[in-house]
C-alpha positions as CSV (number, residue, x, y, z in Angstrom):
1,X,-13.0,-7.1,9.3
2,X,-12.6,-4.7,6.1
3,X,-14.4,-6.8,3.8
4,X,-17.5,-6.8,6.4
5,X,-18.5,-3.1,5.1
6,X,-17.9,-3.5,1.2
7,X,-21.2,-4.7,0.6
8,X,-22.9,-1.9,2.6
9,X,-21.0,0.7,1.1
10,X,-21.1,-0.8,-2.3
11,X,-24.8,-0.8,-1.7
12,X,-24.6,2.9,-0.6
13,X,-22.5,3.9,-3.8
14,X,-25.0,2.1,-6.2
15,X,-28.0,4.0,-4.3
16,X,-26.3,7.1,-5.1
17,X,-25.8,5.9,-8.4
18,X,-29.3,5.3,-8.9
19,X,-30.4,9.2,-8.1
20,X,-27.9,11.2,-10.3
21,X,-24.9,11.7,-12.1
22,X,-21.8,8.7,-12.5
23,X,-18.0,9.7,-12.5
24,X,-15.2,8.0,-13.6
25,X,-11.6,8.4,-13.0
26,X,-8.0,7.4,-13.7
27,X,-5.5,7.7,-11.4
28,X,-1.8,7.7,-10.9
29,X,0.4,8.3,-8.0
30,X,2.2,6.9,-4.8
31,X,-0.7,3.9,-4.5
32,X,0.3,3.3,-8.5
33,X,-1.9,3.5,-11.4
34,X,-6.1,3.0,-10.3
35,X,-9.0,4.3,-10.9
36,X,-12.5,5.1,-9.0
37,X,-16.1,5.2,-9.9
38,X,-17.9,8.5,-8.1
39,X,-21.6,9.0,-7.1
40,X,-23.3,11.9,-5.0
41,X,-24.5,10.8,-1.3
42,X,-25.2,14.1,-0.6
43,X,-25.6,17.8,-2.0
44,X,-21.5,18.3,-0.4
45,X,-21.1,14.5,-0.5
46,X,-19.4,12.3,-3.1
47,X,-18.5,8.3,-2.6
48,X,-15.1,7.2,-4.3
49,X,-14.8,3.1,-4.9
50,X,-11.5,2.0,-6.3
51,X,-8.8,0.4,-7.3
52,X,-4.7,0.5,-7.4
53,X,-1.8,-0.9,-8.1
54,X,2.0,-0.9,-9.0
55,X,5.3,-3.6,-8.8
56,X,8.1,-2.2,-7.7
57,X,11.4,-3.2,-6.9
58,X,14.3,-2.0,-5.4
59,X,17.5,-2.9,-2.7
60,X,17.6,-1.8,1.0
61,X,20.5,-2.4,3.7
62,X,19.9,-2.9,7.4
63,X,23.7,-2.3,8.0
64,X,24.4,-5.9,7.5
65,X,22.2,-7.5,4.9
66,X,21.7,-6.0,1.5
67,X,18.2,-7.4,0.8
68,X,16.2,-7.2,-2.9
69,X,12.7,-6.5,-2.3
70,X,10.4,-6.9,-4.6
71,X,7.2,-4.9,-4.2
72,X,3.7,-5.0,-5.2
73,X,1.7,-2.2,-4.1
74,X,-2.4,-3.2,-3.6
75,X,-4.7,-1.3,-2.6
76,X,-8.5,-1.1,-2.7
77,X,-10.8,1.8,-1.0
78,X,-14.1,3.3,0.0
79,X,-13.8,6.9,0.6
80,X,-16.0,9.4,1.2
81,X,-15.5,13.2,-0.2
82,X,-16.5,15.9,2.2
83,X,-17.0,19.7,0.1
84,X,-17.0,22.1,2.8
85,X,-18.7,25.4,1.1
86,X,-21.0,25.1,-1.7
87,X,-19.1,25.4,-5.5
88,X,-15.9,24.9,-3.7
89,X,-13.5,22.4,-5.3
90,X,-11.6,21.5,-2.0
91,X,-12.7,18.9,-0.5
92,X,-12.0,16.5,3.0
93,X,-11.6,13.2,2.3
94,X,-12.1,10.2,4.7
95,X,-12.2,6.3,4.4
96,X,-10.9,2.8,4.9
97,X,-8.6,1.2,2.4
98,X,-8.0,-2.6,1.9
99,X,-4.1,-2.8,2.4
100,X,-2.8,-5.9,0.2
101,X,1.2,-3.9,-0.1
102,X,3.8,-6.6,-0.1
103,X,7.4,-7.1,-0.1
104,X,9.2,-10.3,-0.7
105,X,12.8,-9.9,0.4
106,X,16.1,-12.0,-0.8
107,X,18.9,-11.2,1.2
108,X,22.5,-10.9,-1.4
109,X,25.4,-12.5,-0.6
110,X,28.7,-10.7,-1.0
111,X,31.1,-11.0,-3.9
112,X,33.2,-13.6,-2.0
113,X,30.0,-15.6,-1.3
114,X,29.8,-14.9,1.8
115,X,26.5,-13.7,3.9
116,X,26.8,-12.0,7.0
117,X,23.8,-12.5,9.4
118,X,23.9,-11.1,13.0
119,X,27.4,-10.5,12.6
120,X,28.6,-14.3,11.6
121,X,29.9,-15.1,8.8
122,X,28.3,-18.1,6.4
123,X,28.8,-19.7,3.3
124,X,25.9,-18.7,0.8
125,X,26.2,-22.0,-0.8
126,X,26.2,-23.8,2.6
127,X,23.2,-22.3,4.2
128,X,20.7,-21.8,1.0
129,X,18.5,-19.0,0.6
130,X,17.6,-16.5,3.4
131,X,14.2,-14.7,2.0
132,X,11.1,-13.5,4.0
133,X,8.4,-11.4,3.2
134,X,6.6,-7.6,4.4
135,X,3.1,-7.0,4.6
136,X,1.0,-5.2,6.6
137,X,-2.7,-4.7,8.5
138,X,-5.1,-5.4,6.1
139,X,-7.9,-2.8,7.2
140,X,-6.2,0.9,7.1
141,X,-8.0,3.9,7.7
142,X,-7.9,6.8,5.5
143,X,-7.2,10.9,5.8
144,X,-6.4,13.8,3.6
145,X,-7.8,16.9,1.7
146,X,-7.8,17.1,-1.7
147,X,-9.1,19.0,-5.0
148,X,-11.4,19.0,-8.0
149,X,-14.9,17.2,-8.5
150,X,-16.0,14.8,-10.8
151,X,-19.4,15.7,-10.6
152,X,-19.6,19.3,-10.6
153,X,-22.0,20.9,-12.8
154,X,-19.0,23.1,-13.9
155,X,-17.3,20.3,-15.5
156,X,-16.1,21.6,-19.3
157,X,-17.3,18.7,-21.7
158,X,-17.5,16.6,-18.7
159,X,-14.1,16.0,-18.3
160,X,-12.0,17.3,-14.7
161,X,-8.9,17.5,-12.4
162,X,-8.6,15.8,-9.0
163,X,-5.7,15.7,-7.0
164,X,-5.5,13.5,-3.2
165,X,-2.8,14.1,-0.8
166,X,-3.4,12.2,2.6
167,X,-2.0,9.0,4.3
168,X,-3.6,5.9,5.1
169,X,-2.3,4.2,8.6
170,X,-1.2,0.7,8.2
171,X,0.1,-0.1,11.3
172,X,3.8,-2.2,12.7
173,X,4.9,-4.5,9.5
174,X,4.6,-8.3,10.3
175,X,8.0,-9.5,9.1
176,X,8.5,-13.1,7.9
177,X,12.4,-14.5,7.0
178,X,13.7,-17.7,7.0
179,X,16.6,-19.5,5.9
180,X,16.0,-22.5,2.8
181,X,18.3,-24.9,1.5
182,X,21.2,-25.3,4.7
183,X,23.1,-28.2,4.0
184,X,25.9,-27.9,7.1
185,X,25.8,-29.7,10.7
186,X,22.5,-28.6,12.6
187,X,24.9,-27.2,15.1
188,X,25.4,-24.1,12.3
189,X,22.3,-24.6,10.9
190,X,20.2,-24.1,14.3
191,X,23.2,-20.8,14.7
192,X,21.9,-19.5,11.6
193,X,18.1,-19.8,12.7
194,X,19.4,-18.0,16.1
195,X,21.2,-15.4,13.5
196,X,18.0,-14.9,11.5
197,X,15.5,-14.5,14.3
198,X,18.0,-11.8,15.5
199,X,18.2,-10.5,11.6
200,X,14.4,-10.4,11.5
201,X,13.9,-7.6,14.6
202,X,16.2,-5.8,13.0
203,X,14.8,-5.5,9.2
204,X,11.4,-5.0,11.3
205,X,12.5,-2.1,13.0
206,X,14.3,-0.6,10.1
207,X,11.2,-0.6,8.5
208,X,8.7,0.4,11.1
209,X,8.6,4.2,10.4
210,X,6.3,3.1,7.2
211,X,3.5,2.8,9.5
212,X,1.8,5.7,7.6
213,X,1.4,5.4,3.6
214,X,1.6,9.2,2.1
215,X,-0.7,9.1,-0.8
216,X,-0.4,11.5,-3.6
217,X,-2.5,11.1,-6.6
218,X,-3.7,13.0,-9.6
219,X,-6.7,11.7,-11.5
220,X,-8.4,12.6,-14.8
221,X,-11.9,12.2,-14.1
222,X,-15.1,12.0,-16.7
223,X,-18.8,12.1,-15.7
224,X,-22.1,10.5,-17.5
């Protein structure tokens, strides 16, 4: 559904483009490192087009299962800078972002090799691998205020300070975790998938407050 509007507002960046001034930036903050390309819509009107991204990993518990995710962090946007008074730096920011944030998760067995699921107890080398994955809604709007413009007339030597903070809305997680590699009777095995299903709900709604993304970002920005 997202990728419906890029070319119409890729079209509306590059008319803006066409009538004045280009800006430039490179960014760094909670959506990784990125950058954007700026034109003027309007007199109090600028049009952001970018870019982001960051790998991260790190280890989360659900009270059960100690998990390693590994994240990479995705993100592409159209957003649309709103100066309220004339001269004025601050700025109201609105948009829709391309969410591609993932997490592949790998659940650790304990030092005994042992893996507790649902509260049974297996054999890691019995029943394989237990390993899923996070994403989310791929169409997320954007809010947020922020400060600084690329294009102002002001600019010293071109160059300028912007800084974002705001939230995009990503929605419930889908949550994806299997089990790969059991080797025992099917009488455990199928236990374990019971054990997992179980496992998945609750990794889902340990997670689910991250239904909103907080963005804080801090570009260096240059105009032509």
């Amino acid at each position: 559904m997202f990728m419906k509007y890029v070319p119409l507002a890729a079209a509306l960046l590059a008319a803006g483009a066409a009538q004045a001034q280009v800006g430039i930036t490179a960014d760094l903050g909670t959506t990784g490192a990125g950058f954007h390309v700026v034109v003027p819509m309007e007199s109090n009107l600028n049009g952001r087009f970018g870019a982001n991204y960051f790998k991260h990993d790190f280890d989360r518990s659900t009270g059960q299962l100690d998990y390693t995710l590994k994240g990479k962090l995705q993100t592409f946007d159209i957003l649309f800078d709103w100066y309220v008074r004339d001269g004025s730096p601050f700025h109201l920011t609105g948009g829709l972002v391309y969410n591609g944030n993932r997490f592949d998760a790998t659940a650790n067995p304990l030092q005994n090799g042992q893996i507790i699921v649902n509260g049974h107890s297996y054999t890691a080398a019995d029943i394989g691998i237990v390993k899923g994955n996070i994403d989310y809604r791929k169409a997320a709007p954007y809010l947020g205020i922020g400060w600084g413009n690329a294009l102002a007339a002001t600019n010293k030597n071109h160059w300028s300070f912007n800084a974002d903070l705001g939230a995009f809305f990503q929605g419930n997680p889908n949550v994806k975790l299997g089990s790969y590699g059991c080797t025992v009777a099917k009488i455990v095995c199928d236990l374990l998938n019971e054990d997992i299903a179980a496992e998945r709900l609750r990794l889902k709604d340990d997670i689910d407050s991250f239904k909103v993304y907080p963005v804080l970002r801090a570009s260096l920005n240059y105009s032509f």
